[in-house]
C-alpha positions in Angstrom: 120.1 77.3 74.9 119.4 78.6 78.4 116.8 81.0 78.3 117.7 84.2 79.6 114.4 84.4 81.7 115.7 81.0 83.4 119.1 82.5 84.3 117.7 85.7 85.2 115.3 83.3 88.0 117.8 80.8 89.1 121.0 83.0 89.6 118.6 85.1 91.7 117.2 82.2 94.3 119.5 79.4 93.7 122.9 81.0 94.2 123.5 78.4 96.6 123.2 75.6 94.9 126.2 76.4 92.7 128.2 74.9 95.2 126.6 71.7 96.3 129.1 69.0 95.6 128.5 66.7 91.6 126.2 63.8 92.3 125.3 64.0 96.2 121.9 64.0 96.5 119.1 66.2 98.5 115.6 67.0 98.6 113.9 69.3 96.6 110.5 68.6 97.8 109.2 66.5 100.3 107.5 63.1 100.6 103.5 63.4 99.6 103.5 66.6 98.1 102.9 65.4 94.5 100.9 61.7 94.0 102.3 58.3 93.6 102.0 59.4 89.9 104.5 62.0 90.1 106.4 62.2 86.8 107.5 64.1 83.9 109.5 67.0 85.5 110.4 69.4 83.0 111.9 73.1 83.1 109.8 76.1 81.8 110.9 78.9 79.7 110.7 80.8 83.4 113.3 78.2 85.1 110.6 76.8 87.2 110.3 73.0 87.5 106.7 71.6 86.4 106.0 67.9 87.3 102.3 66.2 86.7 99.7 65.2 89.8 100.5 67.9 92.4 98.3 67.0 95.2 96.1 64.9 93.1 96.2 63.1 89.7 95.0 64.9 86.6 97.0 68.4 87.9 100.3 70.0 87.3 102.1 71.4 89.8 104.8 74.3 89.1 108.0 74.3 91.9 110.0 77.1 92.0 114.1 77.2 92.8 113.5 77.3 96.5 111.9 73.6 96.1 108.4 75.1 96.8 105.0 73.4 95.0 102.1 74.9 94.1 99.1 74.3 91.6 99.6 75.6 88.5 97.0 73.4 86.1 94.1 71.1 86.2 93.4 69.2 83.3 90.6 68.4 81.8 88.4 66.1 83.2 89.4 62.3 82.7 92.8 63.6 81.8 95.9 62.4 83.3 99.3 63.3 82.4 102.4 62.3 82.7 105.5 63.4 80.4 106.1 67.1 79.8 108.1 68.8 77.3 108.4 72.8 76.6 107.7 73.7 72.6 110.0 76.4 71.2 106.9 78.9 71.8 107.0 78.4 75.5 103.6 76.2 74.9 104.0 72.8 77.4 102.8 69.5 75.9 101.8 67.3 78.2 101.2 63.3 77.5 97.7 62.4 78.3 97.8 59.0 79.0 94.3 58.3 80.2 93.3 60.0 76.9 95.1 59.2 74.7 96.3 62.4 73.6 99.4 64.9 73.4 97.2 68.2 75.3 99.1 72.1 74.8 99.3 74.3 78.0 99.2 78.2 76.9 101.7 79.3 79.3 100.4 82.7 79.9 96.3 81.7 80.0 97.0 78.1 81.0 94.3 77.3 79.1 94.1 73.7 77.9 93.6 72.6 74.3 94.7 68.9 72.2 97.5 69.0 70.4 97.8 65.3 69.0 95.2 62.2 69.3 96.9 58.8 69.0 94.6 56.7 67.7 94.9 53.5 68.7 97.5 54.0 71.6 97.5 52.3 74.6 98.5 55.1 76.4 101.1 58.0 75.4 104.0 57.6 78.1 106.8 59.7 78.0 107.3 62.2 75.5 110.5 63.1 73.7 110.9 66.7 71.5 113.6 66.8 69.0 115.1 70.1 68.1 113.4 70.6 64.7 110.0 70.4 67.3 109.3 66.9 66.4 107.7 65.1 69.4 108.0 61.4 69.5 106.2 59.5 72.3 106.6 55.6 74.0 103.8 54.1 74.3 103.7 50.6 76.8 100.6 48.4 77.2 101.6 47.2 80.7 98.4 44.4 80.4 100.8 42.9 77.6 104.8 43.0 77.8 105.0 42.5 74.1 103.1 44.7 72.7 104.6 48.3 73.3 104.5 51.0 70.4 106.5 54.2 69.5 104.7 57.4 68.1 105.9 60.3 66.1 103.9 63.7 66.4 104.9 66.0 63.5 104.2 69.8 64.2 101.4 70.0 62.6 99.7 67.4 65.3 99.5 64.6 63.2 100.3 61.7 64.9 102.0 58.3 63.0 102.5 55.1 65.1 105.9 54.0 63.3 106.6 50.8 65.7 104.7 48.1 67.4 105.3 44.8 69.1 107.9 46.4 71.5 108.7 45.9 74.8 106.8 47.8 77.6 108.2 51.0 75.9 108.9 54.1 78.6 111.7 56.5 78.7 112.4 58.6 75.7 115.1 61.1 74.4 116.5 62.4 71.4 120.5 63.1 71.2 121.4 66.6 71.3 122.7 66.6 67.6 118.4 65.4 66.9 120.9 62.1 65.3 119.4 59.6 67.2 116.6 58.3 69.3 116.9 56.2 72.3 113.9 54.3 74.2 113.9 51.9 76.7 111.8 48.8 77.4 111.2 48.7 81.7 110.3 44.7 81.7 112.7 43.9 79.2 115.5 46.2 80.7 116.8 46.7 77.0 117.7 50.8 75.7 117.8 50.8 71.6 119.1 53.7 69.9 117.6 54.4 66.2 119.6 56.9 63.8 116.9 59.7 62.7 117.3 61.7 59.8 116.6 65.3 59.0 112.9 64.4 58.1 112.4 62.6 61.9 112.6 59.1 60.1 114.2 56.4 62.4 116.6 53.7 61.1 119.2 51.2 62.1 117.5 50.0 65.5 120.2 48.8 67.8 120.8 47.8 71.5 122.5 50.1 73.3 122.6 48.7 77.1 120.7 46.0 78.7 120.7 46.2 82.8 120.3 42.4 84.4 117.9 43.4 86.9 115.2 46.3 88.0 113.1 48.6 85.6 113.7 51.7 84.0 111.2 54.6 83.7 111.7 58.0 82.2 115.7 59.8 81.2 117.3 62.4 79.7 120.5 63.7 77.7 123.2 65.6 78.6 124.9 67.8 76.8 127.3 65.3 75.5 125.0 62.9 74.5 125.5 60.8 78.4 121.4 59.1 79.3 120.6 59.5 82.7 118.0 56.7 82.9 115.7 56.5 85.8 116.7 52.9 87.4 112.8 52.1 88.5 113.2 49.8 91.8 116.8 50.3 91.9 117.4 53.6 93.3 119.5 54.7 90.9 120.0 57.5 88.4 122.1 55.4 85.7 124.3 57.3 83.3 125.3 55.9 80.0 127.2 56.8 77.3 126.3 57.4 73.8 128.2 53.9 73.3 126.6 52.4 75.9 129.2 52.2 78.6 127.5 52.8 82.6 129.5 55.5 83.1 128.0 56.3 87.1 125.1 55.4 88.8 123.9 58.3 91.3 122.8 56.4 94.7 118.9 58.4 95.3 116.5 58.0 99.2 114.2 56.9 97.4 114.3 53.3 95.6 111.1 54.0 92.9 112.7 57.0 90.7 110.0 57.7 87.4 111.8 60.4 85.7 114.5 63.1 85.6 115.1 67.0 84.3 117.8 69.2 84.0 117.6 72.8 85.3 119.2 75.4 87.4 121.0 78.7 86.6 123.5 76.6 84.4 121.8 73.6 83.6 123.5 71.2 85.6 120.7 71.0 88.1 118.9 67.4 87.7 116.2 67.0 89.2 114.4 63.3 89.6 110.6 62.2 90.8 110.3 59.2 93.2 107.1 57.7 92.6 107.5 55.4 96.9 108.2 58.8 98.2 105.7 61.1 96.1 108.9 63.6 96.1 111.9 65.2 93.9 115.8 64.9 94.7 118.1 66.6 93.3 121.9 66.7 92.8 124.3 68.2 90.5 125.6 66.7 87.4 129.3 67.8 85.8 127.8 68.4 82.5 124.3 70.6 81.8 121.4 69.2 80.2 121.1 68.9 76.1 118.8 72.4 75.6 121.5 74.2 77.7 124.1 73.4 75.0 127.9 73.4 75.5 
């Protein structure tokens, strides 16, 4: 559900966004403002749009509705992120990647503390949160193509690596019903869909799409279920169906897109990072994002 703080902040400075035509695409924020590691955009419980390496790796940078950056974390030395997710508390969890760990961000002290270690990862990627708070986390080993993994994080912190021998595992979502969970393999260019049931076991792996040609990086649900995969190399924001039919593909400047988010006053705001131009686009979908609801 839309948070009324987020509503509050976005009817009051993005008023005029409401009326930017579905799907045409604009900057957000400019080339070089975040690294070539920009990634994991994610809206806060105060609307604002926080996306790792701002400036340099191993921060966080916090951009509010008028598309303007600033610092808002560093992380602890040798840390690295790179997805982002918002906990029911407000508290951000941030994939560590360089170590190995899930790390919490208090939102009010910003201090930083571990949440999860993954023992034995290669790296946690992109991070997935269910609606019962269950994270669950891709994890590629780009050195081998065949030896990707998939992680769940209960909420206790406890960390179980339930798949291995995967692709180079990277974007990550779970449906808006918390039914199913969908990963994609970049290299291999395959999405599989997994039912989940109410105890966050997975089940019944299937492909759902398989795209002849580029990579994939992060993506995210609608509220109907629709993926909108970041098309790595093809400069594209694919959307897919919970059957698997392309259903659009949103033309973006840049041709390197690592991740997307949903946000605005309504939701409907998505907002994607482009690793070649170290910037966010953004355009307007016709449904809102999954944690905006109907």
């Amino acid at each position: 559900m839309l948070r009324p703080a987020a509503a509050t902040l976005c009817l009051a400075l993005c008023g005029n966004v409401a009326a930017t035509p579905d799907f045409v695409v604009r900057d957000h924020v400019g080339d070089g403002v975040f690294t070539t590691g920009i990634e994991g955009p994610a809206t806060g419980p105060d609307g604002a749009l926080y996306v790792v390496n701002f400036g340099r790796d191993g921060t966080i940078g916090r951009v509010d509705a008028h598309g303007k950056a600033g610092l808002f974390v560093t992380l602890p030395e040798g840390s690295v992120g790179n997805g982002i997710r918002f906990a029911a508390d407000g508290a951000m969890l941030v994939a560590d990647y360089k170590g190995h760990a899930v790390l919490r961000v208090d939102p009010a002290t910003r201090a930083v503390s571990v949440f999860a270690r993954l023992e034995g990862a290669h790296q946690p990627n992109d991070i997935a949160l269910a609606p019962d708070g269950t994270l669950y986390a891709s994890d590629p080993d780009w050195a081998n193509p065949d030896n990707g993994q998939l992680w769940r994080i209960d909420r206790d912190g406890s960390a179980h690596r339930i798949e291995s021998g995967m692709g180079t595992t990277n974007g990550i979502e779970v449906s808006p019903d918390g039914r199913r969970l969908y990963v994609n393999e970049s290299v291999q260019r395959n999405v599989w869909v997994y039912d989940r049931d109410a105890a966050g076991t997975l089940s019944g792996k299937r492909l759902l799409i398989r795209f002849d040609d580029h990579g994939m990086d992060g993506m995210r649900c609608d509220a109907d279920g629709n993926l909108y995969i970041a098309r790595y190399d093809a400069g594209v924001v694919a959307i897919v169906s919970p059957d698997g039919e392309l259903l659009r593909e949103v033309p973006l400047k840049g041709r390197k897109p690592t991740n997307v988010a949903f946000g605005g006053s309504d939701g409907r705001q998505v907002f994607v990072t482009l690793q070649d131009r170290g910037a966010i686009e953004t355009f307007r979908a016709d449904r809102p994002g999954r944690e905006y609801g109907h």
